[in-house]
C-alpha positions as CSV (number, residue, x, y, z in Angstrom):
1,X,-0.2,63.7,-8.5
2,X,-2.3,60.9,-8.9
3,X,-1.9,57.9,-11.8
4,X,-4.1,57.1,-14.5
5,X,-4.3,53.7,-13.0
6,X,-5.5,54.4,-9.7
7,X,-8.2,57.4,-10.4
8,X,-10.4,54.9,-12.4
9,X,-11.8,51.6,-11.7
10,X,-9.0,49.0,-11.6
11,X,-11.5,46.0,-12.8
12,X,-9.9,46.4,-16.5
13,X,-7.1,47.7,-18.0
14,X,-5.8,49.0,-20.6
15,X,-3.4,46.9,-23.6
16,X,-1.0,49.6,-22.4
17,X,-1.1,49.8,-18.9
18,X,-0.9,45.6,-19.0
19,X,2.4,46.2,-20.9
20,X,3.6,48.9,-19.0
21,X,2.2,46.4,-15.8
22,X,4.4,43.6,-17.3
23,X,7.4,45.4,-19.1
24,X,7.0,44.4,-22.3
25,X,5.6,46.1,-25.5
26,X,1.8,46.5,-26.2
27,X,2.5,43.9,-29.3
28,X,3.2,41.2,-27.3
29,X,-0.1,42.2,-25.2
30,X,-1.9,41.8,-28.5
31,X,0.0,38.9,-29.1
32,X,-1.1,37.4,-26.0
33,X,-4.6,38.2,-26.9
34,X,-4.6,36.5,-29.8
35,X,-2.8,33.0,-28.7
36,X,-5.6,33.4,-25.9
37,X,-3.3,34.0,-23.0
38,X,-5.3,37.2,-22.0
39,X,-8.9,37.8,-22.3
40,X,-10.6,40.6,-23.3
41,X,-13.8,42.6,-22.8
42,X,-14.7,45.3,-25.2
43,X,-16.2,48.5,-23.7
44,X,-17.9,51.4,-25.6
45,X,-15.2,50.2,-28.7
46,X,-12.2,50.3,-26.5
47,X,-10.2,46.3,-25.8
48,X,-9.6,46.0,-22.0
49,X,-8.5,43.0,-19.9
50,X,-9.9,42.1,-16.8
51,X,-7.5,42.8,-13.9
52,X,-8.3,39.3,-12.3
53,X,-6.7,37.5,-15.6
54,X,-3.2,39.2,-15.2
55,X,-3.4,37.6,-11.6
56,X,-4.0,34.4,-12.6
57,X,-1.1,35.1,-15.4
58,X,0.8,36.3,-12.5
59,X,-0.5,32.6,-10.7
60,X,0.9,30.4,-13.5
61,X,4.1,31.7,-14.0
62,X,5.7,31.5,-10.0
63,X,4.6,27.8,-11.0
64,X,6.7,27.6,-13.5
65,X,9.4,24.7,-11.3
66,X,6.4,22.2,-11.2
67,X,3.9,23.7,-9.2
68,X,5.0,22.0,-5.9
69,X,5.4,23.7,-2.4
70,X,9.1,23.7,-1.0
């Protein structure tokens, strides 16, 4: 059975596939939105994020002792 996730193009997703991505509700993926932690791109009326900004989410927070090698 293939996933939602993987049958279409992977370039955006969804708010709900970034809070099922992140385990958190799809309120605090609006919230994020709105504090201008997450951008988004609208689509035919639909709010997506760009897979490339959850990286560099993903990025910022293993830097979260300083940002220094060990």
């Amino acid at each position: 059975m293939k996933n939602s996730f993987s049958a279409r193009s992977s370039r955006f997703l969804t708010i709900t596939e970034v809070a099922w991505l992140l385990g958190i509700d799809g309120s605090q993926v609006c919230r994020a939105i709105r504090i201008g932690l997450l951008p988004i791109v609208r689509r035919r009326g639909q709010v997506l994020i760009p897979a490339h900004a959850l990286a560099c989410l993903a990025d910022n927070g293993d830097r979260s002792d300083g940002g220094e090698a060990r």
